[in-house]
C-alpha positions as CSV (number, residue, x, y, z in Angstrom):
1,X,104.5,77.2,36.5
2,X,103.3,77.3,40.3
3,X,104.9,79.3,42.7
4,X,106.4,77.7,45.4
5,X,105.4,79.7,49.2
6,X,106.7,79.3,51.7
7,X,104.8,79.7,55.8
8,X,105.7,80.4,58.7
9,X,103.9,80.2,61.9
10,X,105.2,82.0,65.1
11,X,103.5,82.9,68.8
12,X,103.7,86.0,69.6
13,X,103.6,87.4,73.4
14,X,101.0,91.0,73.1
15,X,99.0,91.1,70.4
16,X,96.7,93.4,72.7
17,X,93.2,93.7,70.5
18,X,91.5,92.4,67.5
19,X,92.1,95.8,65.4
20,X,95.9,95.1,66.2
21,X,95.5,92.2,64.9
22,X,94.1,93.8,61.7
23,X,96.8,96.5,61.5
24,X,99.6,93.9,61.9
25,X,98.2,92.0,58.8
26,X,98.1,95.4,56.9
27,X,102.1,96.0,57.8
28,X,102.8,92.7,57.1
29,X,100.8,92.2,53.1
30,X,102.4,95.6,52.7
31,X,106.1,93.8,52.9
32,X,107.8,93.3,49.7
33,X,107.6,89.3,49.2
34,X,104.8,88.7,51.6
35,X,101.8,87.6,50.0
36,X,99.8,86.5,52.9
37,X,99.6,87.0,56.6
38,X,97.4,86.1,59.6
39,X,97.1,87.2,62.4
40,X,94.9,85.2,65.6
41,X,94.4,87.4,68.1
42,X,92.9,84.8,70.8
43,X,95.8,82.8,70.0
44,X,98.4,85.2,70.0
45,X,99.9,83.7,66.5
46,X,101.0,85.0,63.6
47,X,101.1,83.3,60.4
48,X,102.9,84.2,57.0
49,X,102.9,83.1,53.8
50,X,105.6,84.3,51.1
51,X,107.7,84.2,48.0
52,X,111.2,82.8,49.2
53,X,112.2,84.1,45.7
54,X,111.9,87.7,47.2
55,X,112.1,87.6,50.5
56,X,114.4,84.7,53.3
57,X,113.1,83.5,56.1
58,X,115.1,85.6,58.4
59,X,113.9,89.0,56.7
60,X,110.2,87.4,57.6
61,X,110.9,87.0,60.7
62,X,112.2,90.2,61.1
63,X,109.3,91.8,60.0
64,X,107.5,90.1,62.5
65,X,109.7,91.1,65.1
66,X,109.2,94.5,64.3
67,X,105.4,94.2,65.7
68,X,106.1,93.0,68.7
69,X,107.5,90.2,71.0
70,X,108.0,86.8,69.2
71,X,108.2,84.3,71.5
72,X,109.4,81.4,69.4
73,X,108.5,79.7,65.6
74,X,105.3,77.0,65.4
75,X,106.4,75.7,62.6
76,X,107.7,76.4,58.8
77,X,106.7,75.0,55.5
């Protein structure tokens, strides 16, 4: 059986330098339920993929949140 991810795709406000970028894709994999993440540092966005069996949307978010300013959700799938 497949698993079902979930994504979610948020803009971010200070995502300051491509090895942030790297870091915050480290922290972010590292997160219990997250099995993907992306971040575009040019485009200041953020995108997640993960196991709603694990981990809820809000918890994702929060994750986010913790590296920095969010300025709102692109979209979720």
């Amino acid at each position: 059986m497949e698993k079902k991810y979930k994504e979610m795709k948020l803009l971010a406000d200070d995502i300051t330098c491509t090895s942030c970028a790297g870091d915050m894709e480290i922290i972010l994999r590292d997160t219990a339920g997250i099995v993907d993440a992306a971040v575009n540092y040019r485009e200041d966005t953020i995108t997640v993929r993960y196991d709603p069996e694990i981990i809820d949307r809000k918890k994702v978010y929060v994750a986010v949140r913790k590296l920095g300013t969010i300025k709102k959700i692109l979209s979720e799938s």
